[in-house]
C-alpha angles and dihedrals in degrees: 000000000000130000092254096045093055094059099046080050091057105060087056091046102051079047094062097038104094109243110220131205094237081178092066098034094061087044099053082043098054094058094037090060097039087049082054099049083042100049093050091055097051094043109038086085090054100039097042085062092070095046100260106081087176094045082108110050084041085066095039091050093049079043092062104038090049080050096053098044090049078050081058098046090042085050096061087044106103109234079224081068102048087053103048091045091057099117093044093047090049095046087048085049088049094048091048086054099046092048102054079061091064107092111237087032099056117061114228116220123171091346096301109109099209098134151109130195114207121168087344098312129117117228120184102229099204093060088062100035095055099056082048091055104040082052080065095052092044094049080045090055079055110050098033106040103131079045091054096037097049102049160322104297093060079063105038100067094059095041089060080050087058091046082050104055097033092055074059094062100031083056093067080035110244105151095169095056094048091052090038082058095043109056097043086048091053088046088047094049089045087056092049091056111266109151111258090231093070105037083050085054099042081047097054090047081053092052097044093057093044084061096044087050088057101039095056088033104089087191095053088034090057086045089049105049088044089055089054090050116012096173094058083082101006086163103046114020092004106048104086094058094038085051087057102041087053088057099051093050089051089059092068110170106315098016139246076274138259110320088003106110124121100199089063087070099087095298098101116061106221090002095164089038120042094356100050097106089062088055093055091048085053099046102039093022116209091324074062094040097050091043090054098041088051096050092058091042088051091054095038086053102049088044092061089044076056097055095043101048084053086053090052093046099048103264110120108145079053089044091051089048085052097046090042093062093038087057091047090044095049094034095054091045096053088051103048094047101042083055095058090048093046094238083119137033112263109274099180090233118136126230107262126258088358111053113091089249114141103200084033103063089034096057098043092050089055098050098049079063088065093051085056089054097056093043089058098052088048086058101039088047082059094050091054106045096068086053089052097047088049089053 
């Protein structure tokens, strides 16, 4: 092969090689191993006592390796695909949710009735339905942009979308998913152009219901007024959150050290799911709490480099994608760990990539393969367009 063949070769070639975000990948890889280390920590108490200590890191290991291989079939996936299967997509978000509501199909667990038993597994059906849902906003923002961009009523179809879907969720009841979604799908619809004024306004509506929800709610009445005083029933309403305070403030600068922690000895209720992050704080101290915090800001942030860099180049179903899973990221974050340090009422959502949360961490696997799809288009989409311009 001649000189002149191979470099007109390379440029196809570099084409086809996928181009992966090592930036995000370190980055994915540094919290998933730290959930794991931290997971095993908080769990080796509970799990011991039924004769396996490491039952729990076992099933966070096979988690991440089914989410990873799902990144790598959400990789191969075209962004041009994902777009053009929205609506499928939505109304497959819509029956899932629909179907863990029909009693014998969805699983009932502490009285919240979000999941779905197949060959004997057990699959949350929001964590999913929600990606598939915020895919269609992203395709709307699209396709209705001028729509979006001149008035209310551009915004006002996919919002009742939003109130749809989240009923859904509210009906299982799952409050922290619905607000989770809400609140990504408002940022994504605000990126794509939508007036503040109105998204403010829209957002206000949305609060005002929410409040409404927990003031005629007595369960999310009972969750809300413990959150405001913990200590008023610090061993009935109260004890989860004053469990994990009392965590935290053991923590101190450096932590008590790795496995520990006192509160993890059937203290803290959940302690290697919703309350990990109190764990952490107890074990690493705050040297543990601003690393992590770090960590999720780092990835929040590349993502949204991501997102930005598809939007210059064109790309904007992919950037939306993009900007959609950096909201959810850092909004989940902020909640769970606003939670385990009592600045919010508790919401039941994991901390992404490190709770022990099997949809969760799926899900969110899958759906960072979808952020390194739309980086390497980015990227491919600046190899081309020198070549055009020389054609």
């Amino acid at each position: 092969m001649s000189a002149a063949t191979l470099a007109l070769a390379e440029p196809r070639l570099r084409d086809r090689a996928p181009a992966l975000d090592g930036i995000t990948i370190i980055l994915t890889v540094s919290i998933v191993l730290l959930g794991l280390i931290m997971v095993t920590s908080a769990s080796i108490t509970v799990a011991g006592r039924d004769g396996d200590p490491f039952f729990y890191l076992e099933r966070q290991l096979l988690l991440v390796l089914i989410g990873s291989a799902l990144a790598g079939v959400t990789f191969a996936i075209p962004s041009q695909k994902l777009e053009q299967w929205a609506l499928p997509l939505l109304l497959t978000a819509v029956a899932l949710l629909c179907i863990v509501l029909l009693p014998g199909l969805g699983h009932m667990v502490n009285g919240s009735r979000r999941w779905l038993r197949l060959a004997g597994l057990s699959f949350q059906a929001s964590e999913a339905a929600r990606v598939l849902t915020l895919i269609y906003i992203a395709s709307y923002a699209v396709r209705y942009e001028e729509a979006l961009r001149s008035g209310m009523s551009g915004l006002g179809r996919p919002l009742c979308l939003l109130a749809l879907i989240a009923l859904l969720l509210l009906l299982e009841p799952d409050f922290g998913a619905a607000s989770v979604l809400f609140i990504t799908g408002f940022g994504v619809l605000f990126l794509a152009g939508a007036r503040l004024r109105y998204v403010a306004a829209m957002l206000l509506a949305v609060v005002g219901s929410m409040v409404l929800l927990v003031i005629f709610s007595s369960y999310r009445l009972r969750r809300f007024t413990a959150f405001l005083d913990p200590w008023a029933d610090p061993f009935n309403s109260g004890f989860q959150l004053t469990q994990s305070l009392i965590a935290i403030g053991r923590g101190q600068w450096f932590g008590v050290g790795l496995g520990a922690s006192v509160q993890k000895l059937f203290y803290l209720p959940e302690a290697h799911t919703d309350f990990l992050f109190a764990v952490l704080a107890e074990e690493l101290g705050l040297v543990g709490v601003v690393l992590t915090l770090g960590l999720f800001l780092a990835l929040t942030w590349r993502v949204f480099v991501i997102s930005r860099r598809a939007c210059e180049a064109g790309l904007k179903f992919p950037s939306y994608l993009a900007a959609g899973f950096g909201l959810w990221l850092g909004v989940q974050a902020c909640i769970n760990i606003g939670v385990n340090m009592g600045v919010l009422p508790t919401k039941g959502l994991t901390l992404p990539l490190m709770s022990y949360g099997r949809s969760s961490l799926i899900v969110t696997l899958a759906w960072l393969g979808i952020v390194l799809r739309v980086h390497h288009e980015t990227v491919r989409a600046a190899r081309r367009a020198p070549r055009e311009l020389r054609a």
